[in-house]
C-alpha positions, 0 to 999 in steps of 0.5 A: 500500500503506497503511503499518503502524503500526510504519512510521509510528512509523518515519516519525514518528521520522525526521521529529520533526528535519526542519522544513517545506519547503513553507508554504501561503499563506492561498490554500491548496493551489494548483496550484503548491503541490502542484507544490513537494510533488510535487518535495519528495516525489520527492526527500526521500520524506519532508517536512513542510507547514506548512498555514496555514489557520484551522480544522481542518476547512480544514487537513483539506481540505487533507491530502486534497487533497495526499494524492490528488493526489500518491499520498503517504500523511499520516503524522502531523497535529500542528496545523497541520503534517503530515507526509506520506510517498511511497515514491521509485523508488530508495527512501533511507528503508527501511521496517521 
Protein backbone atom coordinates (compact mmCIF):
# COMPACT_ATOMS: atom_id res chain seq x y z
CA UNK A 1 0.00 0.00 0.00
CA UNK A 2 1.65 3.19 -1.23
CA UNK A 3 1.95 5.94 1.86
CA UNK A 4 -0.12 9.36 1.60
CA UNK A 5 1.18 12.42 1.55
CA UNK A 6 0.11 13.03 5.23
CA UNK A 7 2.16 9.93 6.05
CA UNK A 8 5.20 10.74 4.60
CA UNK A 9 5.19 14.26 6.12
CA UNK A 10 4.99 11.93 9.31
CA UNK A 11 7.64 9.95 8.41
CA UNK A 12 9.67 12.63 7.48
CA UNK A 13 9.43 14.31 10.97
CA UNK A 14 10.27 11.35 12.67
CA UNK A 15 13.49 10.79 10.54
CA UNK A 16 14.76 14.65 10.36
CA UNK A 17 16.65 13.26 14.19
CA UNK A 18 17.70 9.86 13.06
CA UNK A 19 21.49 9.65 11.16
CA UNK A 20 22.38 6.99 8.85
CA UNK A 21 22.50 3.41 9.82
CA UNK A 22 23.64 1.81 6.74
CA UNK A 23 26.55 3.54 4.18
CA UNK A 24 27.12 2.20 0.73
CA UNK A 25 30.63 1.98 -0.16
CA UNK A 26 31.77 3.03 -3.58
CA UNK A 27 30.81 -0.62 -4.90
CA UNK A 28 27.20 0.49 -4.18
CA UNK A 29 24.35 -1.78 -3.47
CA UNK A 30 25.56 -5.42 -2.70
CA UNK A 31 24.23 -8.28 -1.82
CA UNK A 32 25.37 -7.85 1.67
CA UNK A 33 24.25 -4.26 1.92
CA UNK A 34 20.93 -4.93 1.23
CA UNK A 35 21.06 -7.89 3.96
CA UNK A 36 22.12 -4.98 6.55
CA UNK A 37 18.92 -2.66 5.10
CA UNK A 38 16.85 -5.69 5.03
CA UNK A 39 17.85 -6.19 9.10
CA UNK A 40 17.56 -2.40 9.84
CA UNK A 41 14.20 -2.34 8.25
CA UNK A 42 12.73 -5.27 10.27
CA UNK A 43 13.99 -3.74 13.30
CA UNK A 44 13.83 0.09 13.42
CA UNK A 45 10.58 0.37 10.23
CA UNK A 46 12.16 3.35 9.72
CA UNK A 47 16.14 4.06 8.73
CA UNK A 48 18.26 6.47 6.81
CA UNK A 49 21.07 5.13 3.97
CA UNK A 50 23.72 7.25 3.03
CA UNK A 51 24.01 6.41 -0.93
CA UNK A 52 27.92 7.27 -1.60
CA UNK A 53 27.86 7.25 -5.28
CA UNK A 54 28.67 10.33 -7.75
CA UNK A 55 25.81 11.16 -9.90
CA UNK A 56 22.50 11.35 -9.17
CA UNK A 57 21.29 9.05 -11.97
CA UNK A 58 23.61 6.48 -9.92
CA UNK A 59 22.07 7.20 -6.14
CA UNK A 60 18.68 6.70 -8.23
CA UNK A 61 19.57 3.46 -9.32
CA UNK A 62 20.16 2.61 -6.05
CA UNK A 63 16.93 3.62 -4.33
CA UNK A 64 15.25 1.32 -6.83
CA UNK A 65 17.10 -1.50 -6.22
CA UNK A 66 16.78 -1.26 -2.23
CA UNK A 67 13.18 -0.15 -2.88
CA UNK A 68 12.19 -3.86 -4.98
CA UNK A 69 14.42 -5.87 -3.22
CA UNK A 70 13.20 -5.09 0.35
CA UNK A 71 9.48 -4.34 -0.46
CA UNK A 72 10.27 -0.99 1.72
CA UNK A 73 8.99 2.44 0.39
CA UNK A 74 11.51 5.91 -0.14
CA UNK A 75 10.03 8.13 1.96
CA UNK A 76 12.47 11.11 1.02
CA UNK A 77 15.69 11.99 -1.08
CA UNK A 78 17.74 14.91 0.43
CA UNK A 79 21.16 14.37 -1.92
CA UNK A 80 22.88 11.86 -1.12
CA UNK A 81 20.68 10.13 1.86
CA UNK A 82 17.47 8.62 1.59
CA UNK A 83 15.14 7.55 3.80
CA UNK A 84 13.14 4.55 3.47
CA UNK A 85 10.38 3.20 5.43
CA UNK A 86 8.74 -0.73 5.93
CA UNK A 87 5.59 -1.29 7.69
CA UNK A 88 7.03 -4.21 10.65
CA UNK A 89 4.56 -7.41 11.66
CA UNK A 90 4.46 -5.58 15.23
CA UNK A 91 4.15 -2.14 13.93
CA UNK A 92 6.17 0.68 16.69
CA UNK A 93 5.52 3.54 14.43
CA UNK A 94 1.54 4.42 13.91
CA UNK A 95 0.80 5.91 10.83
CA UNK A 96 -1.82 8.96 10.91
Amino acid sequence: MPLTEKQRKHLRRLAHQLKPVVLTGAAGISPGVLSEIEEALAYHELIKVRLNAEDRDARQAMIETVVRETGGELVQRVGHIAVFYRRAEKPRITLP
